[in-house]
C-alpha positions in Angstrom: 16.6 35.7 -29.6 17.9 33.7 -26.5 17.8 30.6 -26.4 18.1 28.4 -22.7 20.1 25.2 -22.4 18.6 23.4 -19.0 21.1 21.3 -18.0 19.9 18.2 -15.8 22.3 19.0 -12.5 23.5 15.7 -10.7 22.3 15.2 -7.1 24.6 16.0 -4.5 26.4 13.3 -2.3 24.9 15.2 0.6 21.2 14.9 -1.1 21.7 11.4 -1.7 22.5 10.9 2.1 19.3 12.2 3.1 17.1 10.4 0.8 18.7 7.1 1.7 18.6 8.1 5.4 14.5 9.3 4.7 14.0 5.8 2.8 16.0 3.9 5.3 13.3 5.2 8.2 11.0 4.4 6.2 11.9 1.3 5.8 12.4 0.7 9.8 9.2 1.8 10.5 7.0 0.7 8.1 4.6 -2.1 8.2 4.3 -2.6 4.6 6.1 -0.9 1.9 4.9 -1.4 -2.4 6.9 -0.3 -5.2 5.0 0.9 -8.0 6.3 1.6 -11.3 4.9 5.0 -12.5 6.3 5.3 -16.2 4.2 7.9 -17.5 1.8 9.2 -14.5 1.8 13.4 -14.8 2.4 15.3 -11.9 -1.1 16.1 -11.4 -2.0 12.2 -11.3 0.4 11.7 -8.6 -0.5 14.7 -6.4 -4.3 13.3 -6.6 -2.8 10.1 -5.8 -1.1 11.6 -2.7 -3.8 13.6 -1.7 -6.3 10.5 -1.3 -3.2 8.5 0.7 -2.6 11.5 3.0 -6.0 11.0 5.5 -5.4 7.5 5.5 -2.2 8.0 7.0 -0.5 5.9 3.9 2.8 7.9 2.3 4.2 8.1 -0.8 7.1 9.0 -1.8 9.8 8.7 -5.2 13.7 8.0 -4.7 16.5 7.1 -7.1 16.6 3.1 -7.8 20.0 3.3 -6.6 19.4 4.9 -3.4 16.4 2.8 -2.9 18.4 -0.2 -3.1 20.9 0.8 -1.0 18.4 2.2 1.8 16.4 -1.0 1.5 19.7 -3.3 1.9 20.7 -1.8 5.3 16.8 -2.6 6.5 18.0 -6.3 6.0 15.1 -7.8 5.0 14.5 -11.7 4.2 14.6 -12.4 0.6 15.5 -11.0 -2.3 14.1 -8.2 -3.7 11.9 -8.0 -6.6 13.3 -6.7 -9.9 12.5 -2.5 -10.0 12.4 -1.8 -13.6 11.6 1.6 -14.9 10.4 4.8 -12.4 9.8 3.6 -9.0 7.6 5.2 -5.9 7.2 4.0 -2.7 4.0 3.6 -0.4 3.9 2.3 2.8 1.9 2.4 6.0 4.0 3.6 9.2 4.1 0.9 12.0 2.1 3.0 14.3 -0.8 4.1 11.7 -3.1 4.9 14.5 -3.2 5.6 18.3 -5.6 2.2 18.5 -3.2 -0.4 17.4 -6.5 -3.0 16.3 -7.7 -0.5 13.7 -3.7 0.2 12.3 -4.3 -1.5 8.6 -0.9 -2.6 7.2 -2.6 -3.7 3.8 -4.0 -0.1 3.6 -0.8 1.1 0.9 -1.2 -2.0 -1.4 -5.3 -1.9 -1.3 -5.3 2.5 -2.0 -2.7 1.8 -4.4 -4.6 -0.9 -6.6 -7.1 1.5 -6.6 -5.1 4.2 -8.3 -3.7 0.9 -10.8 -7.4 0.6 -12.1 -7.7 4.1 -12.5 -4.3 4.8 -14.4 -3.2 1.2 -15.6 -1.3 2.0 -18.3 0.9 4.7 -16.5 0.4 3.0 -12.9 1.8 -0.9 -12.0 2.6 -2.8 -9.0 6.3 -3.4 -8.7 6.7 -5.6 -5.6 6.9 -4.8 -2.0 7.7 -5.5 1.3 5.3 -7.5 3.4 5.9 -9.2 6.9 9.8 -8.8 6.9 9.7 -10.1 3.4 10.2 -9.2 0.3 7.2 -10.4 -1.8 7.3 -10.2 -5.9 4.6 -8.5 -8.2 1.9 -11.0 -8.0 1.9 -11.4 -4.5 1.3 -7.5 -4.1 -1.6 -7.8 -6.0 -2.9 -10.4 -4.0 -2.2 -8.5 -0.8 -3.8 -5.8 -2.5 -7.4 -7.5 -2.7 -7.6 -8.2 1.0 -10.5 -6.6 2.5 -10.1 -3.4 4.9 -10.5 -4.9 8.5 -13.8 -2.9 9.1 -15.0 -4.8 6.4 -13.6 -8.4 7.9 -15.3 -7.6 10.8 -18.1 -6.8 9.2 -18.1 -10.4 6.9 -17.5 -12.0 10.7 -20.1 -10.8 12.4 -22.4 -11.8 9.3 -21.3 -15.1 9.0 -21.6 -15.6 13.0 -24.8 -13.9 12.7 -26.6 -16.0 9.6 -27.0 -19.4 11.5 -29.1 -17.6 14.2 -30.9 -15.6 12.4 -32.0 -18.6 9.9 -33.0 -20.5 13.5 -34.8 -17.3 14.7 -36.6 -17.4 11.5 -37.0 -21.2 11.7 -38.4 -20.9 15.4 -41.1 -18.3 14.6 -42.6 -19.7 11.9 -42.6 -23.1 14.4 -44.3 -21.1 16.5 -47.0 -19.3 14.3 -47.5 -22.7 12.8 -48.1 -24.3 16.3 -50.7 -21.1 17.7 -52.6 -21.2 14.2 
């Protein structure tokens, strides 16, 4: 009988250079980046995850802590940088999401992600992020995170723009059918 001994093998210096290069352009191009904390979350969990982000043109993405640090110390932002305890991913939003640059939705990684939170909340937590040039803590992710999609703001615009002349249209016929009979 034979018995196997897997060995975990250290990463490579030259690895390590790409994935802090690969997280560093991230980083440059990104309008928002959220670390999650994923202690837990199977394989399978993460590639529905993944799958959902990938129409929406949100990536996602898992790097060393190290590495992550340093890659997100050379993008300079203003700050400091929330605390990344346990297993961390990255989602983020590229600055040019879409060809039309009034439907690009930088709040689209925090929102998607917050959905996955609910749906695997005990493997699945908001770590932080990077919003605006600035790193933002735990709590102010989740806030971010329960902004409405801009096709919905829109939509909550053109409803409030749209109630006070409605309630006069409504207002102005019944004058009217009043007046005739």
């Amino acid at each position: 009988m034979a018995f196997f001994v897997y060995q975990k093998m250290a990463i490579t210096r030259k690895k390590k250079e790409e994935i802090v290069a690969k997280v560093g352009d991230i980083a440059k191009s990104a309008k928002t980046l959220v670390f999650a904390n994923f202690k837990g979350l199977t394989v399978a969990e993460q590639n529905e995850m993944r799958k959902a982000f990938r129409p929406l043109g949100i990536g996602y993405t898992v790097a060393k802590k190290s590495l992550l640090r340093r890659a997100l110390d050379a993008a300079k932002y203003q700050g400091d940088a929330p605390a990344l305890d346990g297993e961390i991913a990255l989602a983020y939003a590229p600055a040019d999401l879409s060809a039309d640059k009034l439907n690009s939705d930088g709040l689209a990684p925090a929102r998607e992600l917050a959905v996955f939170v609910k749906k695997f909340g005990e493997h699945l937590a908001f770590a932080g992020g990077v919003f605006g040039g600035k790193y933002v803590g735990r709590d102010e992710m989740i806030a971010i995170a329960a902004i409405p999609g801009i096709d919905t703001l829109r939509a909550q615009f053109v409803q409030l723009i749209n109630s006070p002349l409605q309630r006069f249209a409504v207002v102005l016929h019944a004058k009217a059918e009043k007046t005739i009979g």
